[in-house]
N, C-alpha and C positions, 0 to 999 in steps of 0.2 A: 700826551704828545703835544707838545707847542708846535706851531708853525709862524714861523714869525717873517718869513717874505713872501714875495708871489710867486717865482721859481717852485719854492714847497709847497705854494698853498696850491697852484696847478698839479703838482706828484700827486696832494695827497686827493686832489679829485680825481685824479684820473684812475687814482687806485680804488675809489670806492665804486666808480664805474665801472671797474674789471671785477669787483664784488660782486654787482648789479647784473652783469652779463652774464654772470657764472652761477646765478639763481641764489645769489647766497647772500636772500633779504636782513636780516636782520645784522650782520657784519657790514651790509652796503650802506644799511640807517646808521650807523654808530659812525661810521666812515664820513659819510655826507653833513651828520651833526658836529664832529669832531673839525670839519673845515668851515661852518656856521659858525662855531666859538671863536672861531680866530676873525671871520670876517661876518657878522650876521646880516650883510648884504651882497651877498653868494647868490645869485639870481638862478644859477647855473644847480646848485646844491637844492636851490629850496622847489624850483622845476622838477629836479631828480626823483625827492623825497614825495612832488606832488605826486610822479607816475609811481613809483614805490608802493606806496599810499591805496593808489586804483587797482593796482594788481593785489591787493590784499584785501580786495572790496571795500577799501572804506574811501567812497567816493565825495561825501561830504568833506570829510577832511584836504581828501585831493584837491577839490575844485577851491578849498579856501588857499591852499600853496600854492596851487600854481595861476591861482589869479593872483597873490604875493608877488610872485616872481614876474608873472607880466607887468606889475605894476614899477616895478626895478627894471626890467628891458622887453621891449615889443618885438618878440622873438616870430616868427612863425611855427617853429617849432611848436612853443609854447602854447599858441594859440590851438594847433593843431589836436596837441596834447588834451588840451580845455577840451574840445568837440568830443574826440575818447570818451573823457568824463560825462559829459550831458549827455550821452548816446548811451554806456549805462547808468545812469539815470532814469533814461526815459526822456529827454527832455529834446524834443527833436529840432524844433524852433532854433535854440539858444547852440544848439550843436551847428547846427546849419548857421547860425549868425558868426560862430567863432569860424568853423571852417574859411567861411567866405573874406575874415581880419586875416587869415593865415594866408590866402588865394592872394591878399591884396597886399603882401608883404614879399611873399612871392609865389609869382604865377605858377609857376611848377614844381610846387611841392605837392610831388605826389602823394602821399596820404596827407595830405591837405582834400587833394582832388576823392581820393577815396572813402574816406570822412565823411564827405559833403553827398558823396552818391547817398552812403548809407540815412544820410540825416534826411533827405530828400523822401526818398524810396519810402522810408519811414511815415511819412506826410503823404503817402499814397500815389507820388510823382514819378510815376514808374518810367517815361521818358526821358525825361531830363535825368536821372539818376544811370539811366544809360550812357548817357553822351560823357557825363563825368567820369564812370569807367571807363571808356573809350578812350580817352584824353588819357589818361592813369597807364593804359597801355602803351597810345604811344609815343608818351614821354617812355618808356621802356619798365613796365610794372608788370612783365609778361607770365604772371605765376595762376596754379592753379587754380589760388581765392579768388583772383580778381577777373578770372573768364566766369569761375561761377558764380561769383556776384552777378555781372554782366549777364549774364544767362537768365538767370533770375529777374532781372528787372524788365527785360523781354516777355520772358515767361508771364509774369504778372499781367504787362502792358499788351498781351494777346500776340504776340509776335513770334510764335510756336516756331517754325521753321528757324528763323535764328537763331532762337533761344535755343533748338535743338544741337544746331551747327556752335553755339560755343559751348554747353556742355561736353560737346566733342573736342574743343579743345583744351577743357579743362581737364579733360581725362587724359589726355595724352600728354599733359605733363605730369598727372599724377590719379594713374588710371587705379590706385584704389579707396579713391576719396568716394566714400560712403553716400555722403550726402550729394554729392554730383551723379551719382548711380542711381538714386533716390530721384532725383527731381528731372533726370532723364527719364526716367521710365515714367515719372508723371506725366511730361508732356507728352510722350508719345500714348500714353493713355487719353488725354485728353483728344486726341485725332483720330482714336478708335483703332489704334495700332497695337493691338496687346501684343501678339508674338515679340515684340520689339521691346514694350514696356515690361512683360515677365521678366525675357532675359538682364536687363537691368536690375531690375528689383530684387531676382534671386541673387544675383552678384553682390547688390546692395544687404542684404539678411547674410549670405556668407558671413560679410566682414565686421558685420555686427547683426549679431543673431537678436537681438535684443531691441532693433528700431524698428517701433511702434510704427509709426508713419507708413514705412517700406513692407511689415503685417498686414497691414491693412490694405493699403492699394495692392499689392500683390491676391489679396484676397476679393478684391472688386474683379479684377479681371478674373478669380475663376468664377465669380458671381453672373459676370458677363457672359461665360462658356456652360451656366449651368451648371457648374459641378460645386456643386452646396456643401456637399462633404468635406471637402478642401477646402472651400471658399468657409465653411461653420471653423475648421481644424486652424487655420490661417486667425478669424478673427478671437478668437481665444485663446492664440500664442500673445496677441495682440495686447488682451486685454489683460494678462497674467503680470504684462510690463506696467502699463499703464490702465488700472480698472477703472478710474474715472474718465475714459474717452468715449465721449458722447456719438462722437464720431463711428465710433467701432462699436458701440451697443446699436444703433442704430439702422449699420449693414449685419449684424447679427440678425437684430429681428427678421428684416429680409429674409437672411437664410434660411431662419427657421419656419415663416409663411409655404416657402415654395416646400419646405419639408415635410411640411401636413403638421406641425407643431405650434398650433397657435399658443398652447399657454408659456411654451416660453416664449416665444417673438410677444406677447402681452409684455411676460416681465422683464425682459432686454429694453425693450421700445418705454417703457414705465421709467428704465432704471435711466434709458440714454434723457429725460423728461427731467428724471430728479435732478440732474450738474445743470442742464441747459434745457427750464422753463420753456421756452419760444423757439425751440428747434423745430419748426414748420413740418418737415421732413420725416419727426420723430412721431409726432404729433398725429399725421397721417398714416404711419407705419403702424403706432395704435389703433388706430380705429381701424385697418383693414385685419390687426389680429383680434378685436373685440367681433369683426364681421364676419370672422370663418369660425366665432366662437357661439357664433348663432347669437350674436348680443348687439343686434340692429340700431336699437336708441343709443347705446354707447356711442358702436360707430359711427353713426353720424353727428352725434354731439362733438366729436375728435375730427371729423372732416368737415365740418363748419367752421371748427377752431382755426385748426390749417387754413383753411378758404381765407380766413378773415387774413393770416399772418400774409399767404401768398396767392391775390385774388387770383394771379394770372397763371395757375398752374391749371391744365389742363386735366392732368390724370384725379387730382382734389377732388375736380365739378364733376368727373365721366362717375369716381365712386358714388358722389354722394347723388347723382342721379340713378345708380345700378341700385343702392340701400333704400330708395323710395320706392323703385320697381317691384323691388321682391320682396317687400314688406310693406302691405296695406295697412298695418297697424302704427305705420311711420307717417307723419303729415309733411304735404309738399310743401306747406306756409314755412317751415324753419331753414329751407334753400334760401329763401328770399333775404 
């Protein structure tokens, strides 16, 4: 297909654009190349091909198009587009820098503004990554993602009560989004509100029987009610998904302590040790199953370790003074 003016050469982009919309990559790249050949300073095509590109995971390729294409027009689009890329990446800095060329080209590009929350938030700015959702809103960005983004950067920045009140309205615009049902019931876990956080979380497991995350906190809160059976049956739907969560071997072992089962909460608490070394938590969880295994020098070898990672834990110093207590064959010099 020649195209030989700009009448056509606009058709034939437009048409690889309705390619592009329509999911039907590899017809949209032949499309977008085929008006490259005629004009190979198509700023518009080689942008296209950058996001094309990112949605096919090959994001080194992308970020070299569509830096191409910025360097032929200083789009905000395009710039926008760039932070996309740096953000998978990894690269939060350089995302947040392009954001901020797109903010400055124009002020209300909304995923300019939502880009730039995420590149932020990323960098631990769980404030200010608020305010730019906010702004994202109300220039009018009023969708489900963008209340629980906002929810989430609250949530992080300790702002529970908010963070509650916009996951509520993330769900009222799309009350079976998984992971908004997920990090509701965390916060309300966080404020010691289980009846509140269950029901979330079982709604959350409904619609995807399969999230790890929403296993396991649902299984804290029977951990918190005592009921180990549940709380043991919860972390091993948990770990069946995902067997390296240190996280979830971790409240196993727990469970299995309060069960009278020290040699598995041993090898739970070992196994959460082997992915994640310096789990403080883990660390501790062992040595109270090497201390119900009658295995005193262990234990307190694993609650000195802990001490050292978290001096300022309480329960750490209460054990390793109970394993001095009850065991004269343990020396008080290795608290010190």
């Amino acid at each position: 297909m020649s195209i030989e003016n700009r009448p056509a050469l606009d058709a034939a982009f437009a048409q690889a654009l309705e390619l592009h919309k329509r999911g039907d990559l590899p017809a949209a790249e032949a499309a977008y190349r085929r008006v490259l050949a005629a004009d190979p300073k198509h700023a518009d095509s080689i942008h296209m091909l950058g996001v094309l590109a990112h949605q096919c995971d090959k994001n080194a390729l992308a970020l070299d198009l569509i830096n191409s294409a910025i360097g032929l027009k200083a789009s905000p689009i395009y710039y926008s587009n760039l932070s996309v890329v740096y953000l998978a990446l990894g690269n939060k800095a350089e995302a947040e820098a392009a954001s901020r060329h797109a903010l400055s080209l124009d002020s209300n590009n909304i995923d300019a503004l939502c880009n730039l929350g995420l590149a932020v938030e990323g960098q631990g700015r769980h404030k200010e990554a608020a305010g730019h959702y906010r702004r994202a809103i109300k220039l009018g960005k009023s969708t489900a993602d963008i209340w629980r983004k906002l929810a989430t950067s609250l949530h992080c920045a300790g702002e529970i009560d908010e963070a509650i009140s916009c996951y509520k309205q993330a769900l009222d615009l799309d009350p079976n989004d998984a992971v908004a049902l997920y990090n509701i019931g965390h916060a309300f876990q966080s404020k010691d509100r289980h009846d509140e956080a269950e029901g979330y979380l079982r709604k959350a497991i409904e619609l995807k029987p399969d999230y790890a995350d929403a296993l396991l906190n649902l299984g804290i809160v029977m951990k918190e009610r005592e009921k180990w059976t549940e709380a043991e049956a919860l972390f091993k739907r948990a770990l069946a998904v995902d067997p390296r969560h240190a996280g979830v071997l971790y409240n196993l072992s727990i469970a299995y302590i309060k069960m009278g089962r020290p040699t598995a909460a041993q090898k739970a608490a070992a196994d959460a040790l082997a992915i994640n070394p310096n789990f403080a938590e883990a660390i501790f969880a062992l040595g109270n199953a090497y201390y119900a295994m009658g295995r005193r020098e262990l234990a307190l070898e694993h609650y000195r370790r802990a001490f050292e990672l978290k001096p300022n834990d309480p329960d750490n110093h209460n054990n390793m003074v109970v394993c001095i207590k009850n065991d004269p064959d343990v020396s008080g010099e290795t608290i010190r």
